[in-house]
C-alpha positions, -999 to 999 in steps of 0.1 A, spaced: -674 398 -101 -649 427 -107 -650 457 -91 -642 495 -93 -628 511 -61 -645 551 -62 -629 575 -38 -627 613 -28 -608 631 -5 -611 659 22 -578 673 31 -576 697 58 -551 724 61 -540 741 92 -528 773 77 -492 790 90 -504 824 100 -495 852 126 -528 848 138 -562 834 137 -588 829 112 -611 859 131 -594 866 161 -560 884 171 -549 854 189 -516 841 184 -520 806 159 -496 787 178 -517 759 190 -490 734 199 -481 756 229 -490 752 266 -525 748 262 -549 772 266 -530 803 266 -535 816 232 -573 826 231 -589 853 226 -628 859 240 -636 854 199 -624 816 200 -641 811 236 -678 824 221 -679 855 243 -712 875 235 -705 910 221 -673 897 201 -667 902 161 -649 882 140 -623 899 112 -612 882 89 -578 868 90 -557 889 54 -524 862 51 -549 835 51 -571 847 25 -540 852 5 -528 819 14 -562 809 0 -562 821 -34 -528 812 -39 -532 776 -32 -569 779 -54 -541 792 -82 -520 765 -81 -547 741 -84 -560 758 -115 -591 767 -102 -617 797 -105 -611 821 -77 -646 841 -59 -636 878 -62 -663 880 -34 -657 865 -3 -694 850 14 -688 835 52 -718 811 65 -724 797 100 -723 761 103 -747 756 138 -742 718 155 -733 720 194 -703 695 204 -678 701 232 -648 712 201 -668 741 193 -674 769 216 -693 788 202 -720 764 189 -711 770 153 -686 771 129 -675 801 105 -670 785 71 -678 790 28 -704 770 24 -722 782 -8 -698 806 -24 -658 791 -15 -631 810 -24 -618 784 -53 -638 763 -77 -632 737 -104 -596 725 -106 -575 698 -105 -539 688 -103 -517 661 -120 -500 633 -106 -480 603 -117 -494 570 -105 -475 531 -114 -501 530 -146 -490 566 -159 -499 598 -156 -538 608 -142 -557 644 -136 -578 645 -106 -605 671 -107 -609 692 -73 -646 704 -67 -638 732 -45 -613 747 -16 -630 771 12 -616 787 41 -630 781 79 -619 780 115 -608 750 132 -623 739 162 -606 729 196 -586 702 205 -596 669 225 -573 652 247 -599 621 260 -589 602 289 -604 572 305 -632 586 326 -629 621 313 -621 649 282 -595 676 284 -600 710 260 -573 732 248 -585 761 228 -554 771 211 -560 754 184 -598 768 179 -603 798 156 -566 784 137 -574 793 97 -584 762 80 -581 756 39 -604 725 31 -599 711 -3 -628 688 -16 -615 664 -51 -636 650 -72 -647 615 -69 -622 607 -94 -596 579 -77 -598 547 -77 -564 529 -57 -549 538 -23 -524 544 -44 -537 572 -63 -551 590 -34 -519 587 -16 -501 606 -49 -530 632 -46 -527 638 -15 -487 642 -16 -492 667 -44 -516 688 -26 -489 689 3 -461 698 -15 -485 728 -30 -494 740 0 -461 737 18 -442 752 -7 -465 783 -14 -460 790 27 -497 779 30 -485 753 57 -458 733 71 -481 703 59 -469 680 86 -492 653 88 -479 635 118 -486 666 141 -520 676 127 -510 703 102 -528 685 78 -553 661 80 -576 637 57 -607 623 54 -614 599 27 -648 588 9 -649 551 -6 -671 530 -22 -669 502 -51 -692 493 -79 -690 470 -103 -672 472 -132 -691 494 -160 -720 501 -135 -726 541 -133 -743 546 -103 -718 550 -71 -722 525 -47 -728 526 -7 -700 556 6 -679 548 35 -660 576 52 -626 571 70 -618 599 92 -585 616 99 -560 592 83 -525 609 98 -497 596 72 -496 593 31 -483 560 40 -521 554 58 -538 567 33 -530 536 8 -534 514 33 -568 521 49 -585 525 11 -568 494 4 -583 475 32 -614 495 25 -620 482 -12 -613 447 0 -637 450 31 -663 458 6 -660 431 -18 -655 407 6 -694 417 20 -706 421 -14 -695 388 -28 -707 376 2 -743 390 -9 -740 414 22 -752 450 16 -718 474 27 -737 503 52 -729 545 50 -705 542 82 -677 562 97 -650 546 102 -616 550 114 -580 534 102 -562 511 132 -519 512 114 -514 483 142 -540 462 124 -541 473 94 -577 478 96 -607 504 94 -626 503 123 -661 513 128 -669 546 148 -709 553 134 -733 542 113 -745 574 92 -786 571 92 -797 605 74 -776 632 65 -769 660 90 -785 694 89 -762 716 100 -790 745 91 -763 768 73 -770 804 69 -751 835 62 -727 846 88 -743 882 100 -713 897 117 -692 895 81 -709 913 53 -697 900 18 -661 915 10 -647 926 -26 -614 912 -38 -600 932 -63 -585 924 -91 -552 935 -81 -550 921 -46 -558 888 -62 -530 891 -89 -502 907 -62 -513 874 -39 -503 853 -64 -476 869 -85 -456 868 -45 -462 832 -39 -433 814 -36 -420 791 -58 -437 758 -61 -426 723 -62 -433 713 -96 -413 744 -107 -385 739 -84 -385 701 -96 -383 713 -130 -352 734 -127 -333 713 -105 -338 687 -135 -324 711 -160 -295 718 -133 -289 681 -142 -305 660 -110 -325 627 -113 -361 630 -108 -352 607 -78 -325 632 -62 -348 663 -68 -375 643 -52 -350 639 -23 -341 674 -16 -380 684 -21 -393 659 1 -381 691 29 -384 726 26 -354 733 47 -334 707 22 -343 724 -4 -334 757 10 -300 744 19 -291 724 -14 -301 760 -35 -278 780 -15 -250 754 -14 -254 747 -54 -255 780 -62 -212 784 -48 -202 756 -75 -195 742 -111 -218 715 -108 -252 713 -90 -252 675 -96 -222 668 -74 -234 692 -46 -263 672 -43 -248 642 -43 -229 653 -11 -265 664 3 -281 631 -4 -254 606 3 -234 623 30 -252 648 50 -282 624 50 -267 598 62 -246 620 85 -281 632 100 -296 592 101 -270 582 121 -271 615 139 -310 611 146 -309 650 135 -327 665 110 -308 691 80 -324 721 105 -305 709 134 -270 709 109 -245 735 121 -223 729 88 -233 757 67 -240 752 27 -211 774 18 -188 751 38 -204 719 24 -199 743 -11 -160 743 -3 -156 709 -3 -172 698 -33 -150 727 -48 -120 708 -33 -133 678 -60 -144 698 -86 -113 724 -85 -88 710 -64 -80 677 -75 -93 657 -46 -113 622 -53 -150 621 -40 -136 600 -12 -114 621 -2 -137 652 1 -160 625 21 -131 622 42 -130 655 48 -165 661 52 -164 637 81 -135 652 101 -153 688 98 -188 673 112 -168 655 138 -144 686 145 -165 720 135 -139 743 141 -116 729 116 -120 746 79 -118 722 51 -89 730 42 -75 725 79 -97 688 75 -75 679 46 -44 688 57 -51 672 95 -58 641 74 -26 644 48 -46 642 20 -29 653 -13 -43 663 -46 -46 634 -74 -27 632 -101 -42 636 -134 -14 646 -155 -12 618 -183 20 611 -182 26 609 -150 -5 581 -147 7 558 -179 44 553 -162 21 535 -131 -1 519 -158 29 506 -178 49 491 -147 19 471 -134 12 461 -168 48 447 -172 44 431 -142 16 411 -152 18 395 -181 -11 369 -174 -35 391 -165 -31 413 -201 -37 378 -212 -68 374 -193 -81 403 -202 -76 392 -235 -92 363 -235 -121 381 -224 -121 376 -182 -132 411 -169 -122 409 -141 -87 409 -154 -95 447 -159 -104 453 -121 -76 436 -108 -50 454 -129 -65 489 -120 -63 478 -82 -28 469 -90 -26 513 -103 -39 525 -75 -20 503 -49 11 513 -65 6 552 -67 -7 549 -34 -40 562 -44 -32 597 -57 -41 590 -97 -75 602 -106 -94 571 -108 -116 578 -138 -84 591 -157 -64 561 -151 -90 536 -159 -96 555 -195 -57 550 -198 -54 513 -188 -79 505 -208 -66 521 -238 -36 508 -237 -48 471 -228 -66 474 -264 -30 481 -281 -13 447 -264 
């Protein structure tokens, strides 16, 4: 029996604000711990919450970019459970009327293009965080009260692969609009995924297993993936799959069970009493999205029609601060294409063996912007500027032009003439290998292009001598 995998996800977003959701509180929750609360986040009688302006804008802007119909009202509800991450016994979320409804956003997956449909995105507070030790649990109340954007999809995937995609687009929408620094590995952004198989043609949703805070794209794929074959396994084996929480083990490779679910809970919602419902005009909504920043898909878009591979724009996207240094540096030369080939091939692997990142570079894009002109203007080979490049990471006070001279490098020739008197001596000295060439050996053509180089000690211009050579091997 085939099946179909079914899955949903719940992405959590810590949002990058001044301050808290409802509190004045700094949101810097990866500080010392526990000394950036306010008597709000603690659950002090005779406090008010206020809600938090950049994150409701932050809000609607993400709701905007995943197409989706916007609440010009905002409603606030209490979610009530008691548990030692929530001080105040309850939760401030949108239960029943969230800020964004009906969307979706568009991904490419290995079989082609797909649309996943979002249900809904609502704003909230986060709770505290846990630090558990053997016999006993540590709290650290910065991170309660931090503004939280949840976005709910549709059950609408149906690989690890396609939920891993989804969820990399919904980063790169809310890092790029300033939402969040989306950084999964430190909490930023967390996931919880819903699976469950059926067979193939069968309507009805089968038994829903949820995995619970999955902390890398690269886990994502893998715990759905051992998820569907988990399931299959027990229902081949004519074992009923049970509504569990479970969690994802990377050493393993395997979901792990934390709780079987019995009955749903009832958190025993109700409107929040100390926020009455609060208008949105039409003009603050418009203004808040009219100022986002500019998104990845449109960045992508024009760094394509500046003449990058989808694979190098995907590169420089991949980090905000990359992207913020390639725009500056491309913007200084001819050719955006051969600045960011320096970015990708160079300063990256600059920064791997480095063990830096681009924010820890010193070398500023208007210097990196000099040496590509060097190529571009000056007459220098690629390697040669990567020569340079290297002596002015390895020396920073030394200008480019300081680099090249330090390093005797000269300008290429490119001058015709000049190239086709090294072209016709090594051709007259070797007769055999014209006749290789003729005979159709290619690597008769290599060797005799070596033989150019080697004898104008490599100052030709590589690409023009090789359209010469060639040439004239054609007329012999």
């Amino acid at each position: 029996m085939n099946f179909e995998a079914v899955i949903g996800l719940e992405i959590h977003v810590e949002q990058k604000t001044e301050s808290k959701m409802f509190s004045a509180a700094p949101d810097g929750f990866s500080r010392e711990p526990n000394t950036e609360i306010a008597p709000l986040d603690m659950g002090f009688p005779g406090t008010m919450p206020v809600v938090n302006k950049q994150a409701v804008i932050n809000a609607i802007r993400v709701a905007s970019a995943l197409h989706m119909k916007i609440d010009h009202t905002l409603y606030f509800d209490r979610k009530n459970y008691f548990y030692s991450d929530l001080p105040k016994g309850f939760q401030i979320t949108q239960q029943n009327r969230p800020i964004g409804k009906g969307g979706y956003v568009d991904i490419e997956t290995p079989g082609g293009p797909r649309r996943i449909g979002i249900e809904r995105i609502h704003m909230e507070e986060d709770t505290c965080k846990q630090l558990h030790f053997l016999d006993y649990t540590l709290l650290d109340y910065n991170r309660a009260g931090v503004p939280l954007v949840e976005i709910v999809s549709l059950p609408e995937m149906h690989s690890g692969t396609e939920a891993m995609k989804y969820a990399e687009a919904i980063r790169n929408i809310v890092v790029y609009s300033g939402t969040s620094d989306g950084k999964m590995e430190e909490g930023s952004l967390r996931c919880d995924t819903n699976v469950s198989i059926r067979p193939i043609g069968q309507k009805e949703f089968g038994t829903k297993v949820e995995i619970k805070n999955i902390n890398s794209f690269k886990n994502i794929e893998g715990a759905i993936d051992y998820e569907i074959s988990r399931q299959s396994r027990l229902l081949l084996s004519g074992e009923k799959v049970r509504q569990e929480t479970r969690r994802y083990d990377e050493a393993s490779g395997k979901t792990i069970l934390m709780r079987v679910k019995t009955d749903a809970v009832d958190y025993k919602y109700f409107c929040e009493p100390n926020i009455t419902p609060i208008k949105l005009s039409d003009g603050f909504i418009e203004e808040a999205i009219a100022t986002c920043p500019e998104l990845y898909e449109a960045k992508k878009a024009r760094y394509l029609k500046a003449g990058l591979s989808a694979t190098d724009a995907d590169i420089i996207l991949s980090d905000p601060k990359m992207a913020a240094y390639y725009e500056e540096g491309a913007s200084k030369v001819a050719s955006a294409k051969d600045f960011a080939n320096f970015l990708i091939v160079e300063i990256n692997g600059y920064l791997n063996r480095s063990g830096e990142t681009i924010g820890d570079l010193t070398l500023k894009p208007a210097v990196l912007a000099e040496i590509v002109l060097l190529q571009e203007k000056g007459g220098l080979s690629h390697k040669q500027c990567a020569d340079i490049l290297n002596k002015v990471l390895a020396e920073p006070t030394l200008t480019p032009t300081e680099a090249k001279d330090a390093l005797h490098i000269v300008a290429q020739v490119s001058d015709s003439g000049a190239i086709m008197a090294f072209v016709n001596q090594v051709l007259a000295a070797n007769p055999q290998s014209i006749a290789d060439f003729k005979a159709g050996k290619d690597r008769a053509l290599g060797f005799l292009m070596g033989q150019v180089m080697r004898l104008s000690r490599g100052k030709v211009n590589p690409a023009e001598a090789s359209k010469l050579l060639a040439a004239e091997l054609k007329k012999r």
